[in-house]
N, C-alpha and C positions, 0 to 999 in steps of 0.2 A: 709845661705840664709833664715832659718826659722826666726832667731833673725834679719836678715832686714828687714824684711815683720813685724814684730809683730809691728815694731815704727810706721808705717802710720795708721795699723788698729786698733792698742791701742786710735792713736786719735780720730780714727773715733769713735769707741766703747765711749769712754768718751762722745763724742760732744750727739751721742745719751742716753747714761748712763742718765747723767744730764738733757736733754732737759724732759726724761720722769718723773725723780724725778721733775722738774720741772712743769711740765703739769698736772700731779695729783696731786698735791698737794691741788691745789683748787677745782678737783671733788671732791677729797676725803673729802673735807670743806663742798662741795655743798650735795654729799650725805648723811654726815652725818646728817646736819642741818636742809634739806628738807623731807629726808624720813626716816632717822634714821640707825639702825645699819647693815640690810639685806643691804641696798643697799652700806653701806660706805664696808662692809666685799666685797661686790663683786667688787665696786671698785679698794681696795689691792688685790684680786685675780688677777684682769686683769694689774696692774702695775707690779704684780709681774713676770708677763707670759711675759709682754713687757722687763721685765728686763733681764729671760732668752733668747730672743729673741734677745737681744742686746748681749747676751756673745755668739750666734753665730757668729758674725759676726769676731771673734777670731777663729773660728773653735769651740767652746768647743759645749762638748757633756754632753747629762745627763741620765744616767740610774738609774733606779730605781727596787730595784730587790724585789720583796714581793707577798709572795707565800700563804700570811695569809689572814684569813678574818678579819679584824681592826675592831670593831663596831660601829659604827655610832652614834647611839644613846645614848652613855655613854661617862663619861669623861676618853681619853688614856692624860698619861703623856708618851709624847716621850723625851727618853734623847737619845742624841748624843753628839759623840767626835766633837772636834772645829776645821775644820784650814785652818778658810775664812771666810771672809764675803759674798763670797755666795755661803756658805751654806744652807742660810737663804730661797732665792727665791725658789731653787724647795720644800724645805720643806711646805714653804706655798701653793705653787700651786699645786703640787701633794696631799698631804693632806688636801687639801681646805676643803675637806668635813667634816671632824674631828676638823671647827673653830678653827686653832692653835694658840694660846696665848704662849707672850714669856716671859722668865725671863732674863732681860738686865741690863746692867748697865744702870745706871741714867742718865751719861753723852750721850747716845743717844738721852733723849728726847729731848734735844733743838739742834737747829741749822741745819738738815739733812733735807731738802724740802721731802716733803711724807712719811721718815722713819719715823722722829721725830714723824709727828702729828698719824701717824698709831699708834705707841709705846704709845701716852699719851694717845688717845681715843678709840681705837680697841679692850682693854682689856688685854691689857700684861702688866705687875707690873716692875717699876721701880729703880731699888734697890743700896743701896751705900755701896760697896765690906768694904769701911771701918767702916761703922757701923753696925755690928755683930747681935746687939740688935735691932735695926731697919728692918734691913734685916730680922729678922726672922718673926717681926709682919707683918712684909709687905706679908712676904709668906703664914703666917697664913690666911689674909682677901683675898689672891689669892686662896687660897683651898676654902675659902668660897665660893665666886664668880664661880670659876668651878663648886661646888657642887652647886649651886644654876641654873647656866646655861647649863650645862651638856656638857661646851667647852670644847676642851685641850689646854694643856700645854705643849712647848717645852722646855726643859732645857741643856745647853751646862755646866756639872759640871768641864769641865777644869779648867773654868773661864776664860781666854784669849786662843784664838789661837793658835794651834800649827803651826809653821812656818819653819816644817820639816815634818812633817807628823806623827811623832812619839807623840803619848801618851805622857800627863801630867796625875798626879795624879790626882784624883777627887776628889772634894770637896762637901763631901758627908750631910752636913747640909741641904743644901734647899731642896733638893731629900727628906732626909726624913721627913722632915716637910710636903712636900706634900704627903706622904705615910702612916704617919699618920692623918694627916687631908682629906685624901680619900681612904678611904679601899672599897670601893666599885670601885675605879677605876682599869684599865688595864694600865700595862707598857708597852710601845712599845720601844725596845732597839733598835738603829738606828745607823748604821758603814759607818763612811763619810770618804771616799777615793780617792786623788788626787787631792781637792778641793785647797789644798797647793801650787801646782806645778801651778797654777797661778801667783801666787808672786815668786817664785822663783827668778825674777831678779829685785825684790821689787815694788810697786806701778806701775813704767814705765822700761820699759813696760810690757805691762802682755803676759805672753805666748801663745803659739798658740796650738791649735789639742789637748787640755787636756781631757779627759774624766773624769768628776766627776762622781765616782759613790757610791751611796745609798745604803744602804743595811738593809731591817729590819726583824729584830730577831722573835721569837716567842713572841708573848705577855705572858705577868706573871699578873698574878690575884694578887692584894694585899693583899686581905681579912684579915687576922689577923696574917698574917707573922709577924716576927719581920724585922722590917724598917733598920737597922745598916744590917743587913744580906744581905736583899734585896736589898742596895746601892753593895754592895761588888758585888752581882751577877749580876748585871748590868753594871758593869764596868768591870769585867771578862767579858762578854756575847761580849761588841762592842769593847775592845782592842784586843782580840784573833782575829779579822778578820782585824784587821788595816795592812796595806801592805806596 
């Protein structure tokens, strides 16, 4: 009965999914263009909130479990495990306040009504998984940028998706490139749980009553750790809680 219910309100979820990719795309134009960055940031807060507001209509749930005080005023680099795409939305909207910049593949920024144009003008760095050398300098002038604006950084070191739930290795380059290019910053280690079991029966339909749930770690100080260490204990820190 659950898997005949999911096909009607899978469409329904899409019809709205897209209308609001759709809809924001040109605030997000209009904000950035007319008042600049404060207004186009709050824009993708409220598309993102639309966004979870559309995965209720699947049933999905979102909890967020954080027992820490995060600080506001400094740049966190949040990594988390991958296994979904949205994963993304309550990350933005609960951590709205910590301006979360992302590190994506390249191929998001064209083509995605509202992702795209957020990805190319909102401050998240671009990057192409097959150039090594490219990808580093890219992460390099993203440390700057943070250190320069005091935003954060989301980073998914899987690099794709896990589409079981289970941990992939990490890919521990761009982590420390931003950990040495911000020893002043805070890590916040972030355990994404069940966000999978939405695809479970691929793209369509999407399941019904999932709970995603978030989970973040103690922050770790960077200061003058050694960065190869600190990737290691970060990926220990959010695999030991994956379920």
């Amino acid at each position: 009965m659950k898997r005949f219910f999911s096909y009607p309100l899978s469409v329904i979820f899409y019809i709205f999914f897209f209308l609001s990719m759709l809809i924001f795309h040109p605030i997000q134009w209009l904000c950035l263009n007319l008042s600049g960055y404060q207004a186009h940031k709050k824009s993708v807060d409220i598309f993102n909130f639309c966004l979870l507001r559309c995965l209720n209509i699947l049933g999905t749930g979102f909890s967020v479990e954080n027992e820490y005080n995060i600080p506001v005023n400094r740049t966190c680099i949040f990594v988390a495990n991958h296994q979904g795409m949205y994963d993304i939305p309550p990350i933005i909207w609960y951590f709205r306040k910590h301006h979360p910049k992302f590190v994506s593949k390249k191929e998001l920024g064209r083509g995605i009504p509202s992702i795209s144009f957020n990805l190319r003008h909102g401050g998240s760095v671009l990057i192409d998984r097959k150039n090594r050398r490219e990808s580093l300098i890219k992460m390099s002038k993203f440390g700057d940028y943070l250190k320069e604006t005091k935003r954060s950084a989301v980073i998914f070191p899987e690099g794709t998706r896990s589409r079981t739930g289970a941990p992939k290795e990490f890919r521990k380059n761009g982590m420390m490139m931003l950990f040495k290019k911000l020893p002043e910053a805070v890590i916040v280690p972030i355990t994404i749980n069940n966000s999978w079991k939405l695809f479970k029966h691929g793209n369509f339909p999407i399941d019904l009553g999932v709970n995603v749930q978030l989970k973040t770690h103690e922050p770790i100080e960077i200061g003058n750790q050694d960065p190869e260490a600190l990737a290691a204990l970060v990926e220990r820190t959010i695999t030991a809680d994956i379920r």
